[in-house]
N, C-alpha and C positions, 0 to 999 in steps of 0.2 A: 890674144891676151886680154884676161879683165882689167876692164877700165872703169872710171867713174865718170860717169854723165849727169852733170847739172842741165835741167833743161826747163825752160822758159813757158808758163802756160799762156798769158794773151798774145793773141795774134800769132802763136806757135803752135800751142796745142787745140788750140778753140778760138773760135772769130770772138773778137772782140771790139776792137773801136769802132768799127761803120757803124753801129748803133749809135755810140758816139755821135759820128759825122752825122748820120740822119737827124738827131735831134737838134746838132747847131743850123743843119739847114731848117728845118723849122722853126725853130727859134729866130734866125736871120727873117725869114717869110711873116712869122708874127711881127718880129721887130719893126719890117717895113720904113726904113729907112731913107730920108727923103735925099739924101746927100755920097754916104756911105758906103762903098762896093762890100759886097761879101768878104771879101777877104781884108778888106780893111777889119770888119767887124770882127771875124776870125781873129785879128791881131790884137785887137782887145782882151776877146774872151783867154786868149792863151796867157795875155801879161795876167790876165787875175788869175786866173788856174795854179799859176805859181806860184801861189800863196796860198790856196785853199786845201791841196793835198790832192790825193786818190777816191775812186771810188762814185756811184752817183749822185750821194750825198752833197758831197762836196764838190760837185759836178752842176747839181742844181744850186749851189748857193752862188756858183762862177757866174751862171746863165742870170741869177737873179740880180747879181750887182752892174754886170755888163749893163742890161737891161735898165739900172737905175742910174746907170752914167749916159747911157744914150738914150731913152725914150725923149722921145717929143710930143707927149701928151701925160697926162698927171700919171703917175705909178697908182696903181691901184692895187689893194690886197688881190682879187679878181684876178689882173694881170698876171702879178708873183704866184699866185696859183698854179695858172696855166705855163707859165714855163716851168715850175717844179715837176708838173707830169708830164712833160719832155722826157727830164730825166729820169725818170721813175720809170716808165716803161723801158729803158734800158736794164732792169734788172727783171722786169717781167718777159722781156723774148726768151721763146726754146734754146735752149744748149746745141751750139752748132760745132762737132767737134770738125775739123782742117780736113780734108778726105788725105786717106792713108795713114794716119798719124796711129788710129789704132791699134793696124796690122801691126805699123812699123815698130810699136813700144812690144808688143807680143812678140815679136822678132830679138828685140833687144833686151828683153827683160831677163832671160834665162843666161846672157851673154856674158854683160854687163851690170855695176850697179848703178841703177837710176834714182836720182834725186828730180824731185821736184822741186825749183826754186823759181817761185813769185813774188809779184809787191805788189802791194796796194791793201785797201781796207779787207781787215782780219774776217769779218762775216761775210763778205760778198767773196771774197776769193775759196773760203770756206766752201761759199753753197757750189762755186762754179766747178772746183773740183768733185763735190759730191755728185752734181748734174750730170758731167761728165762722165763719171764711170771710168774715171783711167786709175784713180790712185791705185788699183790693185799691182798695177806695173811698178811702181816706185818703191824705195825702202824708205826714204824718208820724203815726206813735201813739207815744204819749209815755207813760210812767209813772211817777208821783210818789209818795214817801212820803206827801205832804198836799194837797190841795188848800186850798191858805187864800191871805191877800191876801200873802203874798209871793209866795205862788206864780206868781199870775197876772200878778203886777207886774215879775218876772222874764222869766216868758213873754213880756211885751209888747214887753221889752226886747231878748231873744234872737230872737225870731223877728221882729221890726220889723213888728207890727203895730197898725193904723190903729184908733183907740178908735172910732172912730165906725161900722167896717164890719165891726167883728171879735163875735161872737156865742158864749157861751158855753151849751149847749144841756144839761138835763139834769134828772132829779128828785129830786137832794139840793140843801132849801135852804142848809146850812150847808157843802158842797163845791162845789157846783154855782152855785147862785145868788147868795147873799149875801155873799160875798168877787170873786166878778168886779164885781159893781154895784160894791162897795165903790172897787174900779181905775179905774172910770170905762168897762167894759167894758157889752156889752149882753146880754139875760140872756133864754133861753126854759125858761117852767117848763113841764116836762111831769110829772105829778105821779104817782106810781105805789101800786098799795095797801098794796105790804107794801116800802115804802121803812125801813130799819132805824132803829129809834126812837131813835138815839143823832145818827142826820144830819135831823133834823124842827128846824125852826126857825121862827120868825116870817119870813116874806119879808120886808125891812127894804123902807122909801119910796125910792124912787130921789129923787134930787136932783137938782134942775134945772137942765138942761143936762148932763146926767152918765150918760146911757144909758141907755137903753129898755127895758121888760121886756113880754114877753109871756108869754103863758099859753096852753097848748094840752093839749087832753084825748087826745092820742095824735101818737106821731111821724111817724104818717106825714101827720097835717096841714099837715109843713111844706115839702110841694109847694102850701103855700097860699100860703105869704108868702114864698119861695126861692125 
């Protein structure tokens, strides 16, 4: 039976955060801190992050304030340079799409309707989909400042979709999974290793009568159950 599948492009359809992580370990290695573990400093950058937004933009301005709350030697323009091209070359790596994900949307594409649904900055999710090569599988790819329960509660609305056949696919619990269940939507986790520790949640209980969640160790398992 046709279904509708919303599905999740970073870290689902294409690597995305370890660039991320590679650049805050840089950053941590510039920063050279004489007191601080990594992961202290980590817990910094993520309290700023939540306030700056999406995207590497707002990625380097995170890395540049951290940086002007901890340095222990004068900030210099010089300095804020160099960690803005931390972040910058995150936007300059090759498109690295998931292995099988290709096959599997070629698989699903003729079956099912696929939606693409992302967040974060409008031009960078823009280009990664174009890099990609996959929009030719989806009917629509959409992209939101948030993934939360308005969101999808809007979606349900706007696109007049069926709660019971509509599937939101992806490996953030707190964008991906726990606000569609929340809708009454049905939910496939595929969980990923370096999913960004600001989107890790508890997977809430689905409620009864209130849509299904499954769990799969790779996307392209879901020529299993589609």
């Amino acid at each position: 039976m046709q279904q509708h599948l919303l599905i999740d492009g970073d870290d689902t359809l294409w690597e995305n955060n370890i660039y991320f992580e590679r650049a805050i370990e840089a950053f941590i290695d510039f920063l050279d801190h004489s007191s601080l573990k990594p992961n202290e400093v980590r817990a910094v950058i993520n309290e700023i992050e939540l306030t700056q937004g999406y995207g590497s933009v707002s990625f380097a301005r995170s890395l540049q304030e951290t940086y002007r709350q901890l340095a222990e030697r004068e900030v210099s323009d010089e300095d804020l340079e160099r960690i803005r091209s931390f972040a910058e070359q995150i936007r300059s790596h090759p498109m690295q799409v998931i292995e099988g994900v290709r096959e599997t949307l070629a698989y699903l594409s003729p079956r099912h309707r696929l939606i693409l649904l992302t967040k974060g900055h409008m031009e960078e999710q823009e280009l990664k989909i174009e890099n990609s090569g996959l929009g030719i599988y989806f009917e629509h790819t959409l992209i939101v400042e948030e993934k939360d329960v308005n969101t999808y509660a809007r979606l349900v609305q706007e696109l007049e979709l069926d709660l019971l056949d509509t599937w939101m696919i992806g490996n953030s619990p707190k964008s991906d999974i726990n606000p569609a269940l929340a809708v009454g939507l049905n939910a496939v986790f595929i969980p990923h290793p370096h999913t960004w520790s600001l989107e890790q949640q508890e997977i809430r209980e689905v409620e009864e009568g209130k849509g299904r969640l499954l769990t799969l160790s790779s996307f392209a398992e879901l020529r299993d159950y589609f």
